[in-house]
Each structure stands twice: as structure tokens, then as C-alpha cells.
C-alpha positions as CSV (number, residue, x, y, z in Angstrom):
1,X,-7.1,-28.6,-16.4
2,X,-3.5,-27.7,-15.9
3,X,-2.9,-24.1,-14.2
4,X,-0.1,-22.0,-16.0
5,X,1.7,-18.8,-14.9
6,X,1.9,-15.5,-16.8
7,X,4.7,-12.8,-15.8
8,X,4.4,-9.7,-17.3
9,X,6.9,-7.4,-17.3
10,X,6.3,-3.3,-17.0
11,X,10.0,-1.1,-17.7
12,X,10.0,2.4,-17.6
13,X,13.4,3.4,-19.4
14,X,13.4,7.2,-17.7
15,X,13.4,5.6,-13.8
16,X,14.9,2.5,-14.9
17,X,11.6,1.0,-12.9
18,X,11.3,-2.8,-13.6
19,X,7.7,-4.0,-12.1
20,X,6.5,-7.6,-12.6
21,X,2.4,-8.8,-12.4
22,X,2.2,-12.3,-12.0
23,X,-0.9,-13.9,-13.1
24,X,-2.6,-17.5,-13.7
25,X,-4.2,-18.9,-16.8
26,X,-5.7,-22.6,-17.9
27,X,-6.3,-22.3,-21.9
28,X,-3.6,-23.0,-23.5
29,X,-4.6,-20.9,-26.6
30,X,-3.5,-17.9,-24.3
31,X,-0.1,-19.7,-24.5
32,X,-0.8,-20.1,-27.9
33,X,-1.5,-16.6,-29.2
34,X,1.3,-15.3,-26.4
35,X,4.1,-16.9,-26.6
36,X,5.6,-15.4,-30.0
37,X,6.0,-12.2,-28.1
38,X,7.7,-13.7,-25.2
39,X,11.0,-11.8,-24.2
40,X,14.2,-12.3,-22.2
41,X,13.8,-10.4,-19.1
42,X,16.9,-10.0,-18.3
43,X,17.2,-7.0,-20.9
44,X,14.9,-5.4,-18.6
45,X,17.1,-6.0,-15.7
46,X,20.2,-4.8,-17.2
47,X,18.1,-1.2,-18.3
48,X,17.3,-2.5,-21.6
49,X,14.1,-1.3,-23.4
50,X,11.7,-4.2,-24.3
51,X,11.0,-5.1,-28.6
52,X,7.2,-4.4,-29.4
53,X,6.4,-1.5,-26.9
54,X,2.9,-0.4,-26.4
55,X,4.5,3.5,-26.2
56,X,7.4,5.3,-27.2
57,X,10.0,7.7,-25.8
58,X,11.7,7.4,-22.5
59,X,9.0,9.0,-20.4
60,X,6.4,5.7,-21.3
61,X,6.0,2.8,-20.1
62,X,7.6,-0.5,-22.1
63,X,5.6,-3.6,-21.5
64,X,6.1,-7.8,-22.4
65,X,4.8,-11.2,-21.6
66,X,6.9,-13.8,-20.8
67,X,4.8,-17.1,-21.0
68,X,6.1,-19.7,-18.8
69,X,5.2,-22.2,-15.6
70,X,8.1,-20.6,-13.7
71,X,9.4,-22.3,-10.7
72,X,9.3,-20.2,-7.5
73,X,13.2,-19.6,-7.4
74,X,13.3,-18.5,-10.6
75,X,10.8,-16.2,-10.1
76,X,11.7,-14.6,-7.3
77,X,15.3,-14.0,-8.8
78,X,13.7,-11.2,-11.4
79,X,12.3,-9.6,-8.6
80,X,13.7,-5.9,-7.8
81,X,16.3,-6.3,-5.2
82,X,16.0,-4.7,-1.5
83,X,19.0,-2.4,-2.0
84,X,17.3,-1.5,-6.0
85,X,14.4,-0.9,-4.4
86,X,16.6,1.6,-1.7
87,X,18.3,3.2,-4.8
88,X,15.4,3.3,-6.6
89,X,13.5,5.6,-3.5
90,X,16.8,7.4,-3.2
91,X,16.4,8.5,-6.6
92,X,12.7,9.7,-5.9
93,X,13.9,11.9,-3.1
94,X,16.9,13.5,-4.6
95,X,14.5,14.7,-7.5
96,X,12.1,16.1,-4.6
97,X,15.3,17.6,-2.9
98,X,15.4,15.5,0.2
99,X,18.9,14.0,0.7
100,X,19.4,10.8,3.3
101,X,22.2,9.9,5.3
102,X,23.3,7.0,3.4
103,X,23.7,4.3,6.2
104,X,19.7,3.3,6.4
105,X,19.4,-0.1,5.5
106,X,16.7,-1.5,2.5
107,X,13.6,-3.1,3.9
108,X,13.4,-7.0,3.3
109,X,13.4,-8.9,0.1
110,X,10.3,-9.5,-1.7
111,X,10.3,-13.0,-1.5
112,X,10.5,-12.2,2.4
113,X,7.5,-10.3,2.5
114,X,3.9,-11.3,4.1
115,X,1.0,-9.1,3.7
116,X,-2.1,-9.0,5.3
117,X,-5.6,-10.4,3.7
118,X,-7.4,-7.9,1.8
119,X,-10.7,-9.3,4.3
120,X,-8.3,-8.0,7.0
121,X,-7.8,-4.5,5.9
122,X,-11.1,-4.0,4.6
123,X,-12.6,-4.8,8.7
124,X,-9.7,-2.6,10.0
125,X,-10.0,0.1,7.9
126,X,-14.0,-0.2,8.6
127,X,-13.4,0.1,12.6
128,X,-11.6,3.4,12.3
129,X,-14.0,4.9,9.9
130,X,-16.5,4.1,12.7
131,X,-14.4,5.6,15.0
132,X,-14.1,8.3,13.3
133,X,-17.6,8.9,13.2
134,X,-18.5,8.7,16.6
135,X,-15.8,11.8,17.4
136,X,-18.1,13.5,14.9
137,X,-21.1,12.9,16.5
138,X,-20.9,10.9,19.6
139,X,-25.0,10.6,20.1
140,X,-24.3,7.6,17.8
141,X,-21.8,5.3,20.0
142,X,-24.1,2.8,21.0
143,X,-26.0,2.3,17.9
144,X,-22.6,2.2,16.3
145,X,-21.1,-0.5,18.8
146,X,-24.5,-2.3,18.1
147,X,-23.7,-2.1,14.7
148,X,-20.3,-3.0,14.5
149,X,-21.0,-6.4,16.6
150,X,-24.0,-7.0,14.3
151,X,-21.5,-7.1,11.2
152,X,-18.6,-8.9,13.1
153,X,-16.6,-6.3,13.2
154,X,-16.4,-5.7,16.9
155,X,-14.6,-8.8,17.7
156,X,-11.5,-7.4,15.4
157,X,-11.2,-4.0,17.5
158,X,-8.5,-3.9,19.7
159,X,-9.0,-2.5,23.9
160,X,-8.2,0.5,22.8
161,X,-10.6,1.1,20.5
162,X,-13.2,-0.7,22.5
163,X,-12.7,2.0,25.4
164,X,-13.0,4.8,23.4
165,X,-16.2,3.2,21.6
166,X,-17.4,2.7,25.4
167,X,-15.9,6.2,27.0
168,X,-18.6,8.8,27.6
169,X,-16.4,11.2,26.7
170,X,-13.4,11.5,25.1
171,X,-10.2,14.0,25.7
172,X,-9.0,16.5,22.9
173,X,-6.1,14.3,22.7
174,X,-7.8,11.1,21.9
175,X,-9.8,13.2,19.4
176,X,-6.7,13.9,17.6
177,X,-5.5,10.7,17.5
178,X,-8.5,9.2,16.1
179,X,-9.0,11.7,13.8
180,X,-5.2,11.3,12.4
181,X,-6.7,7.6,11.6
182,X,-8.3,9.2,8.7
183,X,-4.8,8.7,6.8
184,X,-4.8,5.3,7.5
185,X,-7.8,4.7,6.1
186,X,-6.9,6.6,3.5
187,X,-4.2,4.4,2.7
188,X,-5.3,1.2,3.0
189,X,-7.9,2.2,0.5
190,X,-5.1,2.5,-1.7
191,X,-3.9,-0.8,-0.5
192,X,-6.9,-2.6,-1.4
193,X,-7.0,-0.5,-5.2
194,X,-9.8,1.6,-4.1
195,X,-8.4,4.9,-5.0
196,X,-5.6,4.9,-8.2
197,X,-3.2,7.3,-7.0
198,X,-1.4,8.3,-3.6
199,X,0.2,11.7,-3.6
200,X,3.0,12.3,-1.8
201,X,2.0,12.9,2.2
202,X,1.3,16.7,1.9
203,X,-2.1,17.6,2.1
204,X,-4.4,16.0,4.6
205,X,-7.2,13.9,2.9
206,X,-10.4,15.2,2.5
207,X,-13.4,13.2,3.9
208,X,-15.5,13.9,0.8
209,X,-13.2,11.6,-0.9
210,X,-13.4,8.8,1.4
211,X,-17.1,8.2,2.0
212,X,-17.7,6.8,-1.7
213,X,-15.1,4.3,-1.5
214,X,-17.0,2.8,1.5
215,X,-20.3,1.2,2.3
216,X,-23.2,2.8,2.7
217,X,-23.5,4.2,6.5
218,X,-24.5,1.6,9.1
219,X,-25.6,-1.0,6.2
220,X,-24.1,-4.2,5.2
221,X,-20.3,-4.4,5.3
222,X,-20.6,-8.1,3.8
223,X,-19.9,-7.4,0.2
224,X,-16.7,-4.7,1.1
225,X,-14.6,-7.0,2.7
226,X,-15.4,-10.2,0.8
227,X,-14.9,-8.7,-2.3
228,X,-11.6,-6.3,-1.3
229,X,-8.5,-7.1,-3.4
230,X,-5.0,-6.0,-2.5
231,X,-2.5,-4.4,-4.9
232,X,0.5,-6.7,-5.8
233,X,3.7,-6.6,-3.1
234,X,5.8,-4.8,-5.2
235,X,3.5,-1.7,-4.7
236,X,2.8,-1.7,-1.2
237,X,7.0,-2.5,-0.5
238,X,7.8,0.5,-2.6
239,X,5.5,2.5,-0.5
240,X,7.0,0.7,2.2
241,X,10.6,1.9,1.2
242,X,9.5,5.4,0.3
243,X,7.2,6.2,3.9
244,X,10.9,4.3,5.7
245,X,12.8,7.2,4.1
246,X,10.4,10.0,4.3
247,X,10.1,9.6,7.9
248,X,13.9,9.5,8.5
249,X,14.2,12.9,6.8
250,X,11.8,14.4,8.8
251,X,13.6,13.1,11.7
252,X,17.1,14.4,10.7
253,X,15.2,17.7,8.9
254,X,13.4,18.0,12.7
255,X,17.4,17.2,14.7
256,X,18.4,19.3,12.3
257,X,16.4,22.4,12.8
258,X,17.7,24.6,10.1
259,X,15.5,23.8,7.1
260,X,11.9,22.1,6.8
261,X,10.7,19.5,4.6
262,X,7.4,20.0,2.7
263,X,5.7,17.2,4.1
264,X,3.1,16.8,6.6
265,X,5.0,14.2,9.5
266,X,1.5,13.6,10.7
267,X,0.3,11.8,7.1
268,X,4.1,10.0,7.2
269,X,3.6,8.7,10.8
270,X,-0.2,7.3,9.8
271,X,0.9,5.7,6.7
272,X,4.4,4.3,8.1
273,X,2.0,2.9,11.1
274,X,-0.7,1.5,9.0
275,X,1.9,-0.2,6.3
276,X,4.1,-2.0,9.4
277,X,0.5,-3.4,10.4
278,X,0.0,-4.7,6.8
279,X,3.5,-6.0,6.7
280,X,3.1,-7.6,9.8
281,X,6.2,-5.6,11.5
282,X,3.7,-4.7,13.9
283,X,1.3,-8.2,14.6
284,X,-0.7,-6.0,16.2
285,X,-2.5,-2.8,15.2
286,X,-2.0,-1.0,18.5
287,X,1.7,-1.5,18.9
């Protein structure tokens, strides 16, 4: 049976936000019943509203399906541009009061992008929990390192993170820095749609929120990571775009050193770390 493409098109008229979801069908009775409400999305691009919205008013969300076995280029064209996606954070910052000097470049086309597996975020984001755990209660380091070889999961920690499983005892400053891996986990939770929301880096995350989202302490990871999804790359590249800038107007808030921003720079550096590993800026997680 032939495999068809489905594009559906999300347009917010009060940001001017065009989002596509790509997805893949083989009855053609989807085609069928769909294709009477298929729409040209360039009215989208050009900040046109769509015909039979879900919602209405300029605060909701406008949605269509365009029914089609697109070929890539094609596809790729209605894509949000790097320097939209630049404009479009720029916009997000000027209504939180943060201006930017204007010369920082947009991050990389869509098309360019190449994300990480889901398997491979879910055994990464595992490690640090476990590392986490044993700055909490060190008494469990070798049943944890036991553990974490049982379940594969060993093999995937880098030498850093081996030594400090190992190290009989760890500095204060190593405790801080595992302990700031807590946002990291935090957000690739939210990479892998395990959490719906991620508020602006202000508030540090609480654990209590965490440990439900994960597998049951020291019991079978299997399921987690073979089952972990990853959101679509236009979210994690406008994350991407919006941690770039946030971090840049810390820096020229911090150079500055007449007004503060109301962010937490620890949060910012965490996430802007863990989504270069995603993105594969960084190949590894340690650089």
C-alpha cells in the first residue's frame, strides 16, 4: 500500500506564527474525506488567516490540511525561514523587555537541522538523573553503577561522569555542577513531550515534578527509552533561537552592569548546553 504525506498547517494571526506537522497516511479515504478542505498555504505565509478555522479572534489558533505527496523541496520551502524564526524571537523578547544588539546571526535552516534519537535523549537524560541521585545520597554509588551497566546505560556515560560515579567523594563544586543537570533533564523531558509546557528560564525546577515523568527508581529503563518520542524540529529550533538570544542578553545585561534581566543564567546555560548536544553543535555531551 502506497504511503502519502499529510502537512498540516497551524497560524496564529496575533504572532503571525506559521507551524507545520508533517505526518504519514496509507487509506486513501483520509485523502478522500480531506482533501475538500485543502488550502493554499501560502496565505499563511503572507499573514493571511486560513477559511474554516477551528477558533476565532486574533488571539486563537487557525488550523488547515493540505493533502498532498509533497516532494522534499517543496516542502522544505514553507518552512519558517532562519531570519523569521530570528524576527519571530526578537518579537518575543521586545514584549518581555529584553532588547538585542541586532548583529546576532539566525541559527541554521530547518532543512539543515539534525536532531538527536529520542532513544538517545531518553539514556542521557537517565545518566544525569542517576547522577543526580548519588550527590543526594552517595551510599548508593555502587548499586547505582551496578545498575546503570545492568540497563546499558553505563556504556553511554562519558569519563567524566564515570569519575564522579567512581570518586569517593565529590567537591562542592562538582556538586553544583551536577546538580545544575537537573535543568537539563528538565528539558529534554520537554524534548521528548514529557512535560507540555516550558516556562521561560526563571524558576529553578522542582524535583517533585521530575520523578513522575521517569521510571520507577532502579527498575527497568527498557520501556522509557524505546518508547520516547521527540517533539517536531520546528519546536526544539525555536527553543533553540530563543535560549541563543536569551543568553546573549544576559551577557550584554552582565558587560553591561547597569540593569538585570529576570532570568536565572544558570537555567539559560543548562538548556543552551543540553539543546547544542541535541542539535549536534556539540557531538559530544561533555564539550
Amino acid at each position: 500500500m502506497n504511503e502519502h504525506r499529510m502537512v498540516v498547517a497551524c497560524y496564529k494571526p496575533a504572532t503571525q506564527m506559521v507551524v507545520l506537522y508533517t505526518f504519514s497516511y496509507r487509506s486513501t479515504k483520509h485523502y478522500n474525506c480531506l482533501q475538500n478542505v485543502a488550502l493554499n498555504i501560502l496565505q499563511a505565509k503572507f499573514r493571511r488567516s486560513f477559511n474554516s478555522p477551528i477558533a476565532h479572534g486574533n488571539n486563537h489558533w487557525f488550523y488547515t490540511v493540505v493533502m498532498a505527496t509533497l516532494e522534499k523541496s517543496k516542502e522544505i520551502n514553507l518552512l519558517m525561514t532562519a531570519i523569521e524564526r530570528k524576527e519571530k524571537t526578537e518579537q518575543i523578547l521586545r514584549s518581555l523587555g529584553i532588547t538585542l544588539i541586532d548583529q546576532l546571526p539566525p541559527l541554521e535552516e530547518e532543512s539543515a537541522v539534525r536532531l538527536r534519537t529520542p532513544q538517545e535523549i531518553a539514556k542521557r537524560l537517565l545518566i544525569l538523573t542517576y547522577l543526580n541521585c548519588i550527590v543526594e545520597a552517595d551510599h548508593l554509588k555502587q548499586d547505582v553503577i551496578l545498575f546503570l551497566k545492568k540497563e546499558g546505560l553505563w556504556e553511554s556515560t562519558t569519563a567524566q561522569e564515570k569519575t564522579w560515579f567512581e570518586k569517593k567523594e565529590l567537591t562542592e563544586t562538582e556538586v553544583t555542577q551536577i546538580l545544575w543537570r537537573g535543568e537539563a533533564i528538565w528539558f529534554m523531558l520537554w524534548a521528548l513531550d514529557k512535560t507540555d509546557k516550558l516556562e521561560l528560564p526563571v524558576s529553578e525546577i522542582n524535583i517533585d515534578k521530575v520523578i513522575p515523568l521517569l521510571p520507577p527508581f532502579m527498575q527497568d529503563t527498557t520501556g522509557f527509552i524505546t518508547s520516547a518520542t521527540i517533539r517536531s524540529t520546528t519546536e526544539i529550533l525555536d527553543q533553540a533561537d530563543l535560549t541563543f538570544r536569551l543568553l546573549w542578553a544576559l551577557r550584554e545585561a552582565d558587560l553591561d552592569g547597569s540593569y538585570e534581566l529576570p532570568l536565572n543564567a544558570g537555567i539559560v546555560h543548562e538548556r543552551y548546553n543540553a539543546i547544542n548536544w541535541i542539535m549536534f553543535v556539540n557531538e559530544k555531551w561533555d564539550e
